[in-house]
C-alpha positions in Angstrom: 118.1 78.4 132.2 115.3 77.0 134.0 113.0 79.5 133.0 114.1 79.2 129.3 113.6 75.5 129.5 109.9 75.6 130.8 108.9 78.5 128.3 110.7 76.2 125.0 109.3 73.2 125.0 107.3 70.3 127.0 105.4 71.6 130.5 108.5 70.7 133.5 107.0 69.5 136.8 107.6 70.9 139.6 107.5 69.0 143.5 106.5 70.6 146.9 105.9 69.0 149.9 102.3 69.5 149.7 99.4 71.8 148.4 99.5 74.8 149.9 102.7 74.6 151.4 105.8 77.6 151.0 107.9 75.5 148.6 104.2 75.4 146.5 103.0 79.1 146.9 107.0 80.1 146.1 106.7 78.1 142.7 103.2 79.2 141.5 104.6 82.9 142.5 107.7 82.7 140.6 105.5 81.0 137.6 103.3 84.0 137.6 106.3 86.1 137.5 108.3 84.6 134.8 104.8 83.8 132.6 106.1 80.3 133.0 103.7 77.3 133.4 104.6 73.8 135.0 102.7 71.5 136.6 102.5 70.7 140.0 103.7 67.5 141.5 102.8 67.8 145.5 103.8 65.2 147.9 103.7 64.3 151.6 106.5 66.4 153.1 109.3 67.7 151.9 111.3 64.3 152.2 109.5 62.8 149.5 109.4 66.1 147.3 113.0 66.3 148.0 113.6 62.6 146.5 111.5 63.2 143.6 113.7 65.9 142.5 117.0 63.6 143.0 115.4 60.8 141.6 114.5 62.9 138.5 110.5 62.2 138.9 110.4 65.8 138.7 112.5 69.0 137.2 112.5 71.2 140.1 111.3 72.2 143.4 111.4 75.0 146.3 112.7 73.4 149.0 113.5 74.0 151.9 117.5 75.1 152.4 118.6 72.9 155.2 116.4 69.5 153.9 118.3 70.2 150.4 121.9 71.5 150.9 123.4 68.4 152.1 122.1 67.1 148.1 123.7 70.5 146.6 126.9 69.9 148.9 127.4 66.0 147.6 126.6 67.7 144.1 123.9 65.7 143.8 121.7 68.7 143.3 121.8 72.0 142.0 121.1 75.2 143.9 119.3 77.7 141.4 118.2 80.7 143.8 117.3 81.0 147.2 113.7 82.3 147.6 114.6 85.2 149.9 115.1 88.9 149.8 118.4 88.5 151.3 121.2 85.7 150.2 121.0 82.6 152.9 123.8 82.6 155.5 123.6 78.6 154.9 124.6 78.7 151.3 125.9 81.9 150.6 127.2 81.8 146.9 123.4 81.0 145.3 122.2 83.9 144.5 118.3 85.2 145.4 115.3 84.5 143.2 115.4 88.3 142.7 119.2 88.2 141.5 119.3 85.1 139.8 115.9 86.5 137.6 117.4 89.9 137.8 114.1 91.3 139.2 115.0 93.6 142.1 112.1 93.2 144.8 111.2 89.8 144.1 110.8 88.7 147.3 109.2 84.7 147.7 110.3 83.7 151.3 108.4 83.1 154.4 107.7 85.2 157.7 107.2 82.4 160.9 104.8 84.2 163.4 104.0 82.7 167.0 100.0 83.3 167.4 97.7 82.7 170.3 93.9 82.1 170.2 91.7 85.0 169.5 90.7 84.6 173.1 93.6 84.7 175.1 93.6 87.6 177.8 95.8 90.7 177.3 97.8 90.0 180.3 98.6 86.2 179.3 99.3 88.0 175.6 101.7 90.4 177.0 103.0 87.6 179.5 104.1 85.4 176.1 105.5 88.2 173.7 107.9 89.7 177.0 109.2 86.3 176.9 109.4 85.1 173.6 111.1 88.7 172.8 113.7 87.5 175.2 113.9 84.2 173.6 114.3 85.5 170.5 117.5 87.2 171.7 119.4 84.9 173.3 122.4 83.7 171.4 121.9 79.8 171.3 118.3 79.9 170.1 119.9 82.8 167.3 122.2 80.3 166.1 119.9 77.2 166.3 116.8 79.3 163.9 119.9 80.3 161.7 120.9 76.5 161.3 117.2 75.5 160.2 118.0 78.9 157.4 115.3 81.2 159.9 116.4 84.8 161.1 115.0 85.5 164.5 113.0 89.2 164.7 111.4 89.1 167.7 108.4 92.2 167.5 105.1 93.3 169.9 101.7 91.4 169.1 101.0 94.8 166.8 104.3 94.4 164.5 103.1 90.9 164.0 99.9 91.8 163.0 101.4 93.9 160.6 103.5 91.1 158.9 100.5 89.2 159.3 98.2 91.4 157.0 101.1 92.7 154.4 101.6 88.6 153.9 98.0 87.9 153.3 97.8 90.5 150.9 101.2 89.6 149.2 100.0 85.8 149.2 96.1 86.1 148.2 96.2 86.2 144.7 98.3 83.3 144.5 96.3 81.4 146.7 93.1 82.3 145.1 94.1 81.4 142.0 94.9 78.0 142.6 91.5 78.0 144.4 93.1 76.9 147.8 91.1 76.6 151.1 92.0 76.0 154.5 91.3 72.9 155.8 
């Protein structure tokens, strides 16, 4: 329905939390899969983006699950798709982008990776990932990343590096075509 409205009649705006930001990348990558166009309304944080969308500044916005469920749970707000492959354990009944669109692959969501400088020794390297793998499995830090709508993986330096370079490929035409740098 969303997609419908944007393509029949005045340009919808969309919020984000800031240029650049997931919520944005996820809206100009859904645009440019539905052949959509809306503008872009980015604010400071997700807070304010958030409001904008209640307060019916704007038509839409990625958001962040956990800032915007409490809205979709008072009814307040409407919970179109999630932007993941798989449906969030935090709202269970929206469907994905990919279901919702009925586009099987679609795929918008957001890998975390914990980096070090370029310069760190191998033995401090290997020091970190031994104990962040062992973070990552204990059952109270599980729960806590699963409360903020995150899904602990836990992988060596090389499997991040791998996430790394298949999400800068996925996200570099998006990001070049709205001609953003890093600042």
């Amino acid at each position: 329905e969303l997609v419908a409205k944007a393509k029949g009649g005045a340009p919808l705006m969309y919020a984000s939390g800031g240029p650049g930001v997931p919520g944005h990348l996820a809206s100009e990558m859904l645009l440019e899969q539905t052949k959509v166009r809306m503008e872009h309304v980015p604010y400071r944080g997700p807070a304010p983006a958030t409001q904008a969308v209640l307060g019916g500044e704007v038509a839409c916005g990625f958001l962040a699950t956990p800032t915007v469920l409490p809205h979709v749970k008072s009814g307040r707000l409407v919970a179109l798709a999630v932007s993941s492959e798989a449906p969030s354990s935090l709202a269970p009944d929206v469907p994905t982008l990919a279901k919702a669109l009925n586009q099987p692959g679609l795929d918008v969501s957001f890998r975390l990776v914990l980096q070090a400088a370029k310069a760190t020794p191998p033995a401090v390297v290997a020091e970190i990932e031994k104990h962040a793998a062992e973070i990552m499995k204990q059952a109270d830090v599980r729960e806590r990343l699963k409360n903020y709508d995150l899904t602990a993986v836990g992988s060596t330096s090389a499997q991040a590096q791998q996430v790394m370079t298949a999400e800068m490929k996925r996200w570099e035409p998006v990001v070049k075509r709205l001609g953003l740098k890093a600042e």
